[in-house]
C-alpha positions in Angstrom: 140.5 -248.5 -57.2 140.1 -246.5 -54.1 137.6 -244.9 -52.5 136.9 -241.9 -51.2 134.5 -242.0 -48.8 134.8 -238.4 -47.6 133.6 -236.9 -50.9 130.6 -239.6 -51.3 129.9 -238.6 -47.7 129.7 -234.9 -48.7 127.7 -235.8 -52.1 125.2 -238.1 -50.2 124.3 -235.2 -47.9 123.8 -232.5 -50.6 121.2 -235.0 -52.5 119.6 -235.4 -49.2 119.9 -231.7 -48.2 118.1 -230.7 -51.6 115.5 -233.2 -51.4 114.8 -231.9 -48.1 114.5 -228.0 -49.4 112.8 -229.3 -52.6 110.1 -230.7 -49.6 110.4 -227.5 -47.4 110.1 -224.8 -50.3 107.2 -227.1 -52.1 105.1 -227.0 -48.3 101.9 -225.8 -47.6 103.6 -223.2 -45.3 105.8 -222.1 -47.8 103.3 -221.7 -50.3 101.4 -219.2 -47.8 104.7 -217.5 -47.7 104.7 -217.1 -51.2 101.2 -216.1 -51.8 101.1 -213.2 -48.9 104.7 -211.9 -50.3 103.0 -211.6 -54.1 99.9 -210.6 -52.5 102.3 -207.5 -51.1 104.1 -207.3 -54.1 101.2 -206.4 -56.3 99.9 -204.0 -53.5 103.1 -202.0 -53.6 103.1 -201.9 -57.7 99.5 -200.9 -57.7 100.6 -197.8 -55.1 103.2 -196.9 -57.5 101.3 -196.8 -60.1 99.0 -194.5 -58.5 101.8 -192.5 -57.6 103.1 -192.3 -61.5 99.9 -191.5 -62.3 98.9 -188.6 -59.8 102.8 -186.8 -61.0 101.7 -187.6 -64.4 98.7 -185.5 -64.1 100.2 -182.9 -62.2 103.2 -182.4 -64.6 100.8 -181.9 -67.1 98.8 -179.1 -65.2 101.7 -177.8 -64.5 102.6 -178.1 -68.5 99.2 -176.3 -69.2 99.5 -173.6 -66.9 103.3 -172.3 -67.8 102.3 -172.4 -71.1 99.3 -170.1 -70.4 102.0 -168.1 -68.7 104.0 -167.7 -71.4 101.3 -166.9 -73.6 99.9 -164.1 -71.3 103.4 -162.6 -71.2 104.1 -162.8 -75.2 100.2 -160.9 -75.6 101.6 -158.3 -72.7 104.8 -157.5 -74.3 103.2 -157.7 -77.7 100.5 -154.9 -76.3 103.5 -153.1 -74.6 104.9 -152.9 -78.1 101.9 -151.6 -79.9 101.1 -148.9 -76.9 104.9 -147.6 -77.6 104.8 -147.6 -81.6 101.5 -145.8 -80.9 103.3 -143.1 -78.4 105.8 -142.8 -81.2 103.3 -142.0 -83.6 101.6 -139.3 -81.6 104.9 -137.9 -81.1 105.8 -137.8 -84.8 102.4 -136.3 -85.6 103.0 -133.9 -82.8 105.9 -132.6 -84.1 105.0 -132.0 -87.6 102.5 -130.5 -86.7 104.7 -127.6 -84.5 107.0 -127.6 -87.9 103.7 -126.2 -90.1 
């Protein structure tokens, strides 16, 4: 049986390379590292939230107020409508009285 002492070599150095980062990402240090970037995590989720909810408000004012719009311009052209039937009227009555 032979051995190969190149590829033990190279497996012998990743065991001892991971135990090492298993040690380095388990440190006190690296902890802080982790907290503070959660910490800023959370800070920028909590600004876009606000954010969501400020252009959630304001689509809805806008929402309200096109509607109101749009009502105010159905209740114009509705009065425009009556004002002209009502011309119409005046005109018909107008002219039957002439034919008498």
């Amino acid at each position: 049986m032979k051995c190969n002492w190149g590829k033990i070599g190279i497996f012998a150095g990743g065991l001892l390379f991971g135990t090492a980062g298993v040690k380095v990402l388990s440190s006190k240090d690296a902890k802080k590292v982790y907290t503070h970037t959660t910490a800023a995590a959370l800070r920028a989720k909590e600004t876009v939230m606000t954010t969501v909810t400020n252009v959630r408000e304001n689509c809805g004012d806008i929402l309200a107020d096109a509607k109101e719009i749009n009502e105010q311009r159905a209740a114009e052209a509705e009065q425009l409508i009556e004002d002209e039937a009502a011309k119409e009227e005046i005109i018909e009555d107008a002219a039957d009285d002439t034919e008498d």
